[in-house]
Residue, then its C-alpha position, 0 to 999 in steps of 0.5 A: x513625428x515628435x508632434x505625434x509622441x507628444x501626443x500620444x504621451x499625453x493620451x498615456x499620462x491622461x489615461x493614468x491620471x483617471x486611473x488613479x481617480x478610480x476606485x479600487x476594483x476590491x473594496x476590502x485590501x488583499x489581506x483582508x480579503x484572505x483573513x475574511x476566507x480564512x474565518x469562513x473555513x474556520x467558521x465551517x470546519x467547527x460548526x458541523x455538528x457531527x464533523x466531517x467525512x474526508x475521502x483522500x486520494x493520494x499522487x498514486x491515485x489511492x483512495x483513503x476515507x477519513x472521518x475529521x471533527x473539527x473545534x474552535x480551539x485547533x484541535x482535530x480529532x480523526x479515524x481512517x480506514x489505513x488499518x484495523x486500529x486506525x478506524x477504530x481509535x480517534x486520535x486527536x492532534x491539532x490543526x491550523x488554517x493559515x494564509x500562505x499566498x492563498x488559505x490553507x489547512x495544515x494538520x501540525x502535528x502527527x495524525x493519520x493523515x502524517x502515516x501516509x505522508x512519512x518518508x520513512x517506507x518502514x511506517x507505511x510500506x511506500x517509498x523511501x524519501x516520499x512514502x504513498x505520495x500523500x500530504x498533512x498540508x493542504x490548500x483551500x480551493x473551493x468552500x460549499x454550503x456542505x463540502x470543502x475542495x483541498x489539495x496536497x501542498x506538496x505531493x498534490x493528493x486532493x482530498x474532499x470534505x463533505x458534512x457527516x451525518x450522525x448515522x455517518x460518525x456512528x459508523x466509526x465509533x460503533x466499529x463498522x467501518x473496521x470490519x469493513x476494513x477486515x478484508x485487507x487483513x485476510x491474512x492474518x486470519x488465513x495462513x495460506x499465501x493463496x486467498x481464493x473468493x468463490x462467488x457464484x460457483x467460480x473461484x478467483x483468487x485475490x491478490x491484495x495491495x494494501x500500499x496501492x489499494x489494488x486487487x488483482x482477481x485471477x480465474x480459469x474461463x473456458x480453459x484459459x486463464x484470466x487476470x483483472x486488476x482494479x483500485x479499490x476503496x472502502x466504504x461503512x459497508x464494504x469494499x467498493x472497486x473503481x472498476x468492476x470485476x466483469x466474468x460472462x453474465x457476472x458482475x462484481x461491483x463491491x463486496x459486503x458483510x465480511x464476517x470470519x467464521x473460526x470453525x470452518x477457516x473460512x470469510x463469508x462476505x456478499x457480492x453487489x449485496x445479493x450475491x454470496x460468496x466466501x474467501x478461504x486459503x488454497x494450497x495452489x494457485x488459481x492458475x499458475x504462471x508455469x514461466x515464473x520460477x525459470x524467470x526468477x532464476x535467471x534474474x539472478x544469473x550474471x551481475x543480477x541477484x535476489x534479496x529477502x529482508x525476513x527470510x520465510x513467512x510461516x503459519x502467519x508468522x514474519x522471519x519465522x525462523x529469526x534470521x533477524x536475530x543472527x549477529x550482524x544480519x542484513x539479508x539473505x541475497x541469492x545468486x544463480x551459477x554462483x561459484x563453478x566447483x568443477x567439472x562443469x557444475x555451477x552451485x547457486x549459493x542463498x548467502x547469509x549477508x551480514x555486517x560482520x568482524x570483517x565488515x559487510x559481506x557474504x559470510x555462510x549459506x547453504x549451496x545447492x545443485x542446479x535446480x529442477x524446474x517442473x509441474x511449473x515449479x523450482x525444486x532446490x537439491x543440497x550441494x552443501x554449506x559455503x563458509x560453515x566456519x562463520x555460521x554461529x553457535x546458534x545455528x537455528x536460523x540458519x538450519x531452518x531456512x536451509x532446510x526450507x528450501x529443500x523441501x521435496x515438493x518445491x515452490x511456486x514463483x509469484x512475481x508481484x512486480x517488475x523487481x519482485x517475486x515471492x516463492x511460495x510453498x507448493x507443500x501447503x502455501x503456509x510458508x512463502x519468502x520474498x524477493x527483491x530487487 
């Protein structure tokens, strides 16, 4: 036995003695080779003439185009199609390409790329702590001849390089592309919280999601109601879906030529490119969900309640009755079956929830009776004001948004998500408020 160890040691030490006589698998050290990848990049980024066309898709699966161009001195200049502004304003900032355990593209100081990363949900409507799930640092996967393959450092977005053309960057800088991205902005143009597009003869009503980049289209077919929810995407000419909106014999695969027509209110804008079609405001949706506003209700029966951080939308205007201004202000929170005030009467309560003299709390709203629900609405009727003493000299807000609720031809309920509903104006939809959880 110990002869055949001996043996077999010997065998190992030989095998490791002409390893060590072989030459190194790479002719170049570890660190050489990166440096050699990192001035390639850096040789492709700077060296394309008209930059680069950049299409990101976020951990959620959004899809945002960008347009780089790219120096030699790591300064970066950039358009998006985020909003109206950033597809019309290059922004320059400066860049990086550093070996981080493999190359890498890192964007260090604030650009477009940073908005959708924030973590802050106030500069672009995401979440909390992580914003629409997109990155600013990159790495480098895979380098062609005419595109570069990233990946999000730390939210795994990818994000896809191709060489532009000059037709490609004149589309940025001649404003192409912002009109493009008119559509996502319907509603500073059509006051109405309902947008119906009519093409073909047949109305759907659009739902738009500019965080997610979804739209949901809703139409009546033979009597029944139908609803088709895709992502979409924009291009130079228009909006494209990832998945086409199918009704019988008519397909709709993107949507071109949006133009705004002040004299009539109304969007002209093309279906496949043959098709034409219009976008306007309706008073009433498409089909109504009639089970909303009772489902709204009872979300907020028990220990559940509702909560509006602008209080109501009106003509195109945010907080248009300026809760936000009232002293201490944080919410309006609504509560069904809020308080029994006898004789088996239960008022609900739209509380005024402020940081006040006595600390955060519920300090004044206005009460109302049980509430009706027909035609597949919510009608409120007035029982009162809860804690009138506290409501201050400049009662105005309050006032308005008192009587906003009573409005005699009550409200639709549209829920927007599992934890939100807006409740819509059936007088005209020009006015509307927002519920979360």
């Amino acid at each position: 036995m110990k002869r055949v160890l001996l043996y077999a040691l010997s065998a190992l030490l030989a095998f490791s003695g002409c390893d060590k006589d072989d030459n190194n698998l790479f002719e170049q050290s570890a660190n050489e080779r990166m440096y050699a990848a990192l001035a390639s990049y850096q040789q492709a980024l700077e060296t394309s003439q008209y930059g680069w066309n950049a299409q990101l898709v976020t951990s959620q699966g959004g899809i945002y185009n960008f347009h780089f161009s790219f120096n030699n001195a790591n300064r970066v200049k950039t358009f998006s199609d985020i909003d109206t502004t950033t597809a019309s304003v290059e922004k320059e900032s400066s860049y990086r390409l550093k070996a981080l355990q493999q190359p890498c593209l890192l964007f260090d100081t604030y650009t477009y790329l940073h908005i959708l990363a924030d973590p802050d949900a106030a500069v672009n409507g995401g979440d909390y702590g992580a914003g629409l799930y997109s990155d600013f640092e990159f790495s480098l996967d895979t380098l062609t001849a005419d595109s570069i393959k990233l990946t999000g450092r730390q939210q795994g977005s990818k994000l896809i390089l191709r060489k532009s053309t000059q037709a490609d960057l004149q589309a940025w800088t001649s404003g192409t592309w912002r009109s493009s991205i008119l559509f996502q902005s319907t509603s500073a143009f059509i006051q109405q919280y309902f947008k119906v597009l009519t093409v073909g003869g047949t109305p759907y009503e659009i739902r738009i999601n500019p965080l997610t980049r979804t739209i949901t289209f809703i139409w009546i077919d033979g009597g029944t109601p139908k609803a088709f929810t895709t992502t979409y995407y924009f291009s130079s000419s228009g909006i494209e879906f990832t998945q086409p909106l199918v009704n019988g014999n008519t397909t709709i695969r993107y949507l071109s030529g949006l133009s705004w027509n002040t004299g009539t209110g109304i969007f002209q804008v093309n279906a496949n490119g043959n098709l034409a079609g219009t976008i306007a405001g309706a008073n009433a949706p498409v089909a109504n969900d009639a089970g909303a506003p009772l489902r709204w209700w009872n979300g907020a029966t028990g220990a559940g309640y509702w909560r509006s951080f602008d209080g109501f939308r009106a003509n195109g205007i945010t907080d248009a009755f300026g809760v936000k201004t009232l002293p201490g202000f944080q919410f309006i929170i609504f509560f069904s079956e809020y308080q029994d005030v006898g004789g088996g009467l239960f008022v609900d309560l739209a509380g005024f929830y402020l940081n006040g003299s006595q600390g955060p709390g519920l300090y004044y709203g206005p009460a109302f009776q049980p509430p009706v629900f027909n035609n597949g609405r919510i009608y409120f009727t007035n029982f009162g004001v809860l804690g009138a003493a506290n409501i201050p000299a400049n009662r105005a807000p309050f006032d308005n948004t008192r009587l906003q609720f009573l409005s005699t031809q009550g409200y639709y309920l549209v829920q927007t998500s599992a934890g939100s509903y807006d409740m819509v104006s059936a007088a005209d939809s020009r006015r509307w408020i927002t519920w979360v959880r």
